[in-house]
C-alpha positions as MATLAB code, in Angstrom:
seq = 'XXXXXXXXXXXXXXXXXXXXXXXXXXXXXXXXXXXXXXXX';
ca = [
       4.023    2.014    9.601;
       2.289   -1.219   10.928;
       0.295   -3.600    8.800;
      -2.540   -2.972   10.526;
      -2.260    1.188    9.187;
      -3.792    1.359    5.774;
      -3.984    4.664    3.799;
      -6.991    5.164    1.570;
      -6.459    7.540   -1.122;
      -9.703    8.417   -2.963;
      -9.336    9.501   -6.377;
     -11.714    9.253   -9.181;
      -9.545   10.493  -12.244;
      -7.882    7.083  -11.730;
      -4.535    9.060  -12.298;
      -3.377    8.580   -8.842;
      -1.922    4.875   -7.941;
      -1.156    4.875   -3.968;
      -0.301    1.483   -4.133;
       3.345    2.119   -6.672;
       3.754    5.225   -3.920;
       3.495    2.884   -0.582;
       5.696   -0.210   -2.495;
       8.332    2.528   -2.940;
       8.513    3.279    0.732;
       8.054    0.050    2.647;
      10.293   -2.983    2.782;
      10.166   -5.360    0.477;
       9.579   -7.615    3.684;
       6.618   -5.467    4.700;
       5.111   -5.213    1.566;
       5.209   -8.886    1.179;
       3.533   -9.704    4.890;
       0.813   -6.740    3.401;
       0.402   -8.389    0.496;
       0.081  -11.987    2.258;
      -2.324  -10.977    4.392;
      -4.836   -9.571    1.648;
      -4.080   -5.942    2.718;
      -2.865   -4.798   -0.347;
];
């Protein structure tokens, strides 16, 4: 996955977080270069 590919996941129940699923499966290095660039 590259930081510029985003998954939306649309789900109105609000019992589905893809955000916990996606910091499970990237890098911590990824997730922090996601997360510093306002992606996440």
């Amino acid at each position: 996955m590259t930081d510029d590919f985003v998954v939306a996941f649309a789900d109105n129940t609000g019992e589905v977080d893809p955000l916990k699923a996606m910091k499970a499966r990237l890098p911590d290095a990824h997730w922090a270069l996601l997360k510093q660039r306002g992606l996440v």
